[in-house]
C-alpha positions in Angstrom: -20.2 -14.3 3.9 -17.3 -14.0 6.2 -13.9 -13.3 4.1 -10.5 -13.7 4.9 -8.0 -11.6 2.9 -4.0 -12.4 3.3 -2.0 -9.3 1.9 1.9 -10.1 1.5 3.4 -7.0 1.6 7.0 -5.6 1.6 6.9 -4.9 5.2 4.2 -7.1 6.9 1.9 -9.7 6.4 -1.6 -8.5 6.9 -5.0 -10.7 7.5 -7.9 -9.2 7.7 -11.2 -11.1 8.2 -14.7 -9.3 6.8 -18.2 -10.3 6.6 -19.0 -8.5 3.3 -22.1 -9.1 1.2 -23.1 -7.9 -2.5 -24.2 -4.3 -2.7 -22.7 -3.5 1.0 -19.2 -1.9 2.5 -17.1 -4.9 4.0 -16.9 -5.1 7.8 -13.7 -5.9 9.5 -14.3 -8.1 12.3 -10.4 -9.0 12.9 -6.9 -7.6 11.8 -3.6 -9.7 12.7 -0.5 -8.1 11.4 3.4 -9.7 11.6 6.5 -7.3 9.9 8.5 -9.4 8.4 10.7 -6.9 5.9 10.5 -9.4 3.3 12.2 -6.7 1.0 15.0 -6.7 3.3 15.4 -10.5 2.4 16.4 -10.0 -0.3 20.0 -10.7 -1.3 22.4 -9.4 -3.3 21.4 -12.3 -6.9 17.4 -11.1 -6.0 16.2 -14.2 -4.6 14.5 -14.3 -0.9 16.5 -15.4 1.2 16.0 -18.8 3.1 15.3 -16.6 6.6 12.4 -14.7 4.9 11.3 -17.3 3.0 11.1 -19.8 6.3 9.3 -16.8 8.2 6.7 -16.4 5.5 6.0 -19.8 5.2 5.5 -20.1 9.1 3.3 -17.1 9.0 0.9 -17.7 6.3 0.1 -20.9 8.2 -0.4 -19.4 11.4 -2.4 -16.5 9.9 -5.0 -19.6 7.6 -5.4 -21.2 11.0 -6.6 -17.8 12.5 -8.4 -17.5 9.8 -10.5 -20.8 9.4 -10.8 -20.8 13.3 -12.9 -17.7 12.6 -15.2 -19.3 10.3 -14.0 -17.9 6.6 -15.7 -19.1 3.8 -12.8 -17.9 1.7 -9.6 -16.9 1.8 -8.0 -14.3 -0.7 -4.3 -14.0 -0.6 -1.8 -12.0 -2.7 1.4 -10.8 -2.5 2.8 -7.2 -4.2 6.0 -5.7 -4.4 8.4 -7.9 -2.4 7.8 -11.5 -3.5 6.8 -10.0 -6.8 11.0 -8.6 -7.3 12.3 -12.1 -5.8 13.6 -14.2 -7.9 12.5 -17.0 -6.5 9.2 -16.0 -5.7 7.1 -19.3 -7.5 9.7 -21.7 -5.3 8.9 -19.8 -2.3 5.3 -19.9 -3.0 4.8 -23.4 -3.4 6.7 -23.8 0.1 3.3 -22.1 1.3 0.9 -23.6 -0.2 2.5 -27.2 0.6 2.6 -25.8 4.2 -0.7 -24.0 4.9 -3.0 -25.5 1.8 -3.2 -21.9 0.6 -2.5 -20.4 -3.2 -0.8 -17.0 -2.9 -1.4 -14.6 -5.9 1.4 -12.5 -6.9 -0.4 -9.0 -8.2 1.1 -7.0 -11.0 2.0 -3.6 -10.1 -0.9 -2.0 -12.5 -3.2 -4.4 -10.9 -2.8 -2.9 -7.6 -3.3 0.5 -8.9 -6.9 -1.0 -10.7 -7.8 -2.7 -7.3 -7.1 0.7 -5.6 -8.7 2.5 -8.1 -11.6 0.8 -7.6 -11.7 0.6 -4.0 -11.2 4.5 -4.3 -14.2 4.7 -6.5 -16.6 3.2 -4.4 -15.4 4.6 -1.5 -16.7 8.2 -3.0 -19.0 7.3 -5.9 -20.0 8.4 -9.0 -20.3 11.4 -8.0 -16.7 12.1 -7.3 -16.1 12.5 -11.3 -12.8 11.6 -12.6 -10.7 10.6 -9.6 -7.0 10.4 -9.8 -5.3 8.2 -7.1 -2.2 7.5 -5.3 -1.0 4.8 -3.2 2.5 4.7 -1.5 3.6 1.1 -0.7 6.8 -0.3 0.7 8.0 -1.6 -2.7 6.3 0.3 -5.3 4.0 3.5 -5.7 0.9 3.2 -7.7 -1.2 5.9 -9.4 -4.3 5.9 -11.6 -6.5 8.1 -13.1 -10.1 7.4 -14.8 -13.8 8.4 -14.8 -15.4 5.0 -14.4 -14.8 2.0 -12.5 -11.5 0.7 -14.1 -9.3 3.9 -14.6 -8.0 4.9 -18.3 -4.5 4.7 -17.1 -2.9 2.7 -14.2 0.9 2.5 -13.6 3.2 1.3 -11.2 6.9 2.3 -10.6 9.5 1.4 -7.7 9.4 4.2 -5.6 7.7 2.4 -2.4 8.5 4.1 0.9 10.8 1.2 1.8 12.6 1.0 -1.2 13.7 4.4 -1.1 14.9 4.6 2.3 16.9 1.1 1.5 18.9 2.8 -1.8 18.9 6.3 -0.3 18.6 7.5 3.5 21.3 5.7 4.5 22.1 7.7 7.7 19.8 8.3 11.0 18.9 11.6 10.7 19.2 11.3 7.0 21.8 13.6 5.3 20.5 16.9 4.1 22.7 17.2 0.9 21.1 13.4 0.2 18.2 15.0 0.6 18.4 17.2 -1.7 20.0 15.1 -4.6 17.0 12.7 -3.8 14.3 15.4 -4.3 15.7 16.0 -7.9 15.9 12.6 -9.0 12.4 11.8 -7.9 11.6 14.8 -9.8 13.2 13.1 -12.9 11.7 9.9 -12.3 8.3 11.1 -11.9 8.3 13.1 -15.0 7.0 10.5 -17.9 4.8 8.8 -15.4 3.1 12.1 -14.2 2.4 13.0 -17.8 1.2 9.9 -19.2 -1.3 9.7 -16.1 -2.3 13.6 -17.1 -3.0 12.3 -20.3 -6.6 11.4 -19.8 -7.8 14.3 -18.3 -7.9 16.8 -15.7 -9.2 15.7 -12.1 -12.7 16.5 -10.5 -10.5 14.3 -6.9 -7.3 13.8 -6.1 -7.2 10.9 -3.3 -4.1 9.2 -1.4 -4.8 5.9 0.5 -2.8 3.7 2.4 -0.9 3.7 5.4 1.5 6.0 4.7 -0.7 8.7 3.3 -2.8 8.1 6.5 0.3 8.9 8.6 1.4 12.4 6.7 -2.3 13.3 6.9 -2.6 12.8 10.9 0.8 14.2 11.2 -0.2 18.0 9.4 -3.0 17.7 11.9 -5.7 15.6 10.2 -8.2 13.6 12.6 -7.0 10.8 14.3 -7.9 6.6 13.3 -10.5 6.8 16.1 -12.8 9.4 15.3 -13.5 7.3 12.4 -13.3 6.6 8.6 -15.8 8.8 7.6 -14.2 12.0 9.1 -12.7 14.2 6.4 -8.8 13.9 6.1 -6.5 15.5 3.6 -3.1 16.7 3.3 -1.4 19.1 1.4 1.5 19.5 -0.7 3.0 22.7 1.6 1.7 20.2 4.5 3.9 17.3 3.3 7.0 19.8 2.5 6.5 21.6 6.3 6.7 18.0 7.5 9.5 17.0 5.7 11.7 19.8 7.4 11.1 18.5 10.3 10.8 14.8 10.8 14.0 14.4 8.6 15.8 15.7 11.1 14.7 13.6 14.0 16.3 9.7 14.5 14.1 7.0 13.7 13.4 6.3 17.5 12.3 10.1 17.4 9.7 9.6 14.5 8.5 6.4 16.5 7.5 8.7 19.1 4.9 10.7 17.3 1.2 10.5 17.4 0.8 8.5 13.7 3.8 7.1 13.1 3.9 3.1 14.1 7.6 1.4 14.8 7.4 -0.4 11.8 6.8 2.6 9.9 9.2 4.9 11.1 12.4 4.0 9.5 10.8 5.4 6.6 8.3 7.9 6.8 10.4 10.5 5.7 11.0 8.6 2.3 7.2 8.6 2.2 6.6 11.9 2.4 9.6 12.7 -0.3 7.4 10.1 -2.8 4.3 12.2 -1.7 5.5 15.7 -1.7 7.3 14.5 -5.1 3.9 12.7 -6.9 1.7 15.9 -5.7 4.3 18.1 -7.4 4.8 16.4 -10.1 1.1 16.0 -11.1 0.4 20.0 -9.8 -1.9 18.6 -7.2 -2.5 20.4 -4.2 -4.3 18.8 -1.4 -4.6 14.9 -1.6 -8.1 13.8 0.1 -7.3 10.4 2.7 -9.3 7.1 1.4 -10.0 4.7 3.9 -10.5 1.6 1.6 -7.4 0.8 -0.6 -6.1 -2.6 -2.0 -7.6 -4.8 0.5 -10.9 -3.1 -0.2 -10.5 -3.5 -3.6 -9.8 -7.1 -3.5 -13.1 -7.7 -1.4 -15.1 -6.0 -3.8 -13.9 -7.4 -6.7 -14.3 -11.1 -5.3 -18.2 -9.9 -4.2 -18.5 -8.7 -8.4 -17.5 -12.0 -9.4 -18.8 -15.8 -9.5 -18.5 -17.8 -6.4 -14.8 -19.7 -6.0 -13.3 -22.4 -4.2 -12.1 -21.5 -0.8 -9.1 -20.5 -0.1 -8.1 -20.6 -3.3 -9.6 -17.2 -5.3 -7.3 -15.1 -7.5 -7.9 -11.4 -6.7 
């Protein structure tokens, strides 16, 4: 059946549209993106703002129409980090659904890392053993670890890419010193997290998905999107700290320039690789292998495990 999946995130709004069947990997057949820096909107009491709020609500109903035009039995949305911190967020929601007929699902953080997680696992199998896996967002970073399908531990804490460069890298380059002090606090913050996910057991794989991972892996020389999602990519932790050295001294536009690095994601690459370079140490891992499926995947999946739902209204 064909699939449409609506993913609010803290930087864009993301449809994809699969045909995806029981016991087969989802196709994309479309992918419409608008960045909309919902987590820039919003303000200072933690509700979204009536600009962000107005923009989402014109989007998701531009993005539904896209998505019924091209013949989706169903469509799944959910949003993460940004709507999840606004105050506001079950206000603004019903503003959408009035508009565009369509329920958006607010995911927990641990749910993310579960849908992740189980994207992850499929994506390498059974044979992978005990996987442990990290995803950067804009909001929030998630992490899991776990032999079987749903992982024996899943957390969630606020160190998205995004977020970071909001309450830290203030300056274009960022400061050096700042730097610095932000290394050692991620260190601190990481600390409980890393050792709780430990906990379980040691790791036969140790997998980053996501965009931002993508983008540190093709810039310490990984393969590029086009030759494909099956094509090995990793990155490693020296990788990550070589990379560090040297995009956090270019300006934004700089980091927009390179090969792997979209506008939208430049502001705050660097703040990326600062989470990643800070999770790998952290949880003494080495060299990250690149998923191609994440939460998106994850959601799919999960809908094709489960009974048929109403369209347009299905709860990851």
């Amino acid at each position: 059946m064909r699939l449409g999946v609506l993913d609010v995130g803290s930087n864009t709004v993301h449809m994809l549209v699969v045909d995806a069947r029981a016991g087969g990997p989802p196709a994309a057949m479309s992918s419409t993106k608008a960045v909309l820096r919902l987590a820039e909107q919003i303000d200072d009491d933690g509700r979204m703002t009536d600009e962000g709020a107005q923009a989402l609500v014109s989007t998701v109903k531009e993005f539904t129409t896209i998505a019924e035009s091209s013949g989706c039995r169903e469509i799944m949305a959910f949003a993460t980090s940004a709507v999840r911190d606004a105050t506001n967020s079950e206000e603004v929601l019903r503003k959408v659904k009035k508009t565009s007929g369509l329920e958006v699902f607010v995911l927990s953080g641990v749910d993310e890392a579960r849908l992740t997680s189980l994207a992850v696992r499929r994506w390498y199998g059974w044979s992978a053993g005990r996987i442990l896996a990290l995803d950067i967002g804009g909001g929030s970073l998630e992490m899991s670890n776990g032999l079987d399908e749903e992982p024996e531990v899943a957390i969630s804490v606020p160190l998205g890419a995004g977020r970071i460069t909001r309450e830290w890298l203030h300056e274009d380059p960022p400061d050096r010193r700042r730097i610095a002090v932000l290394r050692d606090w991620l260190d601190a913050e990481l600390k409980a997290p890393a050792k709780e996910l430990r906990a379980p057991g040691k790791p036969n794989l140790a997998v980053g998905s996501s965009k931002t991972f993508r983008s540190l892996a093709r810039l310490t020389g990984a393969a590029p999107s086009n030759a494909g999602p099956r094509v090995r990519r990793a990155v490693t932790q020296d990788g990550i700290r070589q990379l560090i050295s040297f995009i956090s001294r270019m300006t934004t536009a700089d980091r927009a320039e390179l090969e792997g690095v979209s506008a939208d994601r430049a502001p705050q690459i660097v703040a990326g690789a600062l989470v990643a370079e800070a999770s790998m140490r952290a949880l003494g891992v080495d060299t990250l292998e690149i998923c191609p499926w994440a939460l998106r995947e994850g959601v799919i999946l999960r809908r094709l495990d489960s009974e048929p739902a109403g369209p347009m209204t299905t709860a990851p």
